[in-house]
C-alpha positions as CSV (number, residue, x, y, z in Angstrom):
1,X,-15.4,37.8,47.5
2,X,-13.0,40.4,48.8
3,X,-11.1,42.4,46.0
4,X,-7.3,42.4,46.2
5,X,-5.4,44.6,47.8
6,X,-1.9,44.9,47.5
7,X,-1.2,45.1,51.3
8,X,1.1,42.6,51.1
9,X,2.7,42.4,47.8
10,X,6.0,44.1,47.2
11,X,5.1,46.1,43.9
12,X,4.8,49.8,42.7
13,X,1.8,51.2,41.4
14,X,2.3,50.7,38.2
15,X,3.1,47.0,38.4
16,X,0.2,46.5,41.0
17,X,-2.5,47.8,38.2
18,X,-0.7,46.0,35.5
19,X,-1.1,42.5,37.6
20,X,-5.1,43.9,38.9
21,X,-6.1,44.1,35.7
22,X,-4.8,40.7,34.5
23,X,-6.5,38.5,37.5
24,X,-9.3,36.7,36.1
25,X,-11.3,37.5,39.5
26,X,-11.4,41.1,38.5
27,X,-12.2,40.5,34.7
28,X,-15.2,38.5,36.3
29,X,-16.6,41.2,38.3
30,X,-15.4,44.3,36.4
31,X,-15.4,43.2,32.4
32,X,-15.3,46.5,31.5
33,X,-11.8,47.8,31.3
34,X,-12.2,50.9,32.4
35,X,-14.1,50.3,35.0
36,X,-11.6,48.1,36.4
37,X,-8.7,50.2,35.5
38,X,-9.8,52.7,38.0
39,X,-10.8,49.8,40.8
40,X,-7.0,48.8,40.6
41,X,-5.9,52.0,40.9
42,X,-8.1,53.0,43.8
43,X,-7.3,49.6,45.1
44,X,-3.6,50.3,46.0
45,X,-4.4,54.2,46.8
46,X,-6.7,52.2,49.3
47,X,-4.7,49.2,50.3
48,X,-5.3,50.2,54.2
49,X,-8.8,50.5,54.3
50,X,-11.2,47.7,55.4
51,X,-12.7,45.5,52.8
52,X,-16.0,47.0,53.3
53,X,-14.7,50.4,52.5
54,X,-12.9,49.4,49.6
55,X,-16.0,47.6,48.3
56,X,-18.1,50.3,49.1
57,X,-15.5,52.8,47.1
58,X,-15.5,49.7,44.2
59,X,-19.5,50.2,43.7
60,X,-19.6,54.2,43.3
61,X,-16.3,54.2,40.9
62,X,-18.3,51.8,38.9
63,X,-21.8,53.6,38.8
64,X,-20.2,56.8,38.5
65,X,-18.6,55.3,35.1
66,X,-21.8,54.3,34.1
67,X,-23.4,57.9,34.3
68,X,-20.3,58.7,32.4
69,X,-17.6,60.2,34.2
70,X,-14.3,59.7,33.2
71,X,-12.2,57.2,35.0
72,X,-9.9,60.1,36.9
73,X,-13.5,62.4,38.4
74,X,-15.1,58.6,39.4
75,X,-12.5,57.5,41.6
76,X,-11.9,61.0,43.1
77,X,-15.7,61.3,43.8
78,X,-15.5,57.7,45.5
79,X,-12.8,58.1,47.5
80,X,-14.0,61.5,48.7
81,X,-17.3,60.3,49.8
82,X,-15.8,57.5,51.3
């Protein structure tokens, strides 16, 4: 299922992550908070990427939080190898 992206929602950053983390979709598929703390946010930095690319950006920010990086250095490493 494709994550959402907040192409066409009228909302600031703040408000976007606030409403991303509440959706039961991403609870689902990222339980852990902080893991889906930094989706959101990479999410709208994202918005105008393909789906693939923003799953593909999803997966590393999530196994980079598993090998411990903080939230912050796992989405910049994502995004930059993106």
């Amino acid at each position: 299922m494709p994550l959402p992206t907040p192409a066409n929602i009228d909302r600031d950053q703040a408000a976007w992550v606030s409403w991303c983390m509440s959706i039961d979709q991403m609870k689902r598929e990222f339980p852990n908070n902080d893991q889906r703390l930094a989706v959101c946010h990479s999410q709208f930095r994202n918005r105008n990427k393909r789906p693939t690319e923003q799953r593909a950006i999803a997966t590393t920010i999530v196994k980079k939080i598993e090998e411990g990086y903080s939230v912050s250095a796992a989405v910049v490493i994502a995004e930059n190898l993106a």
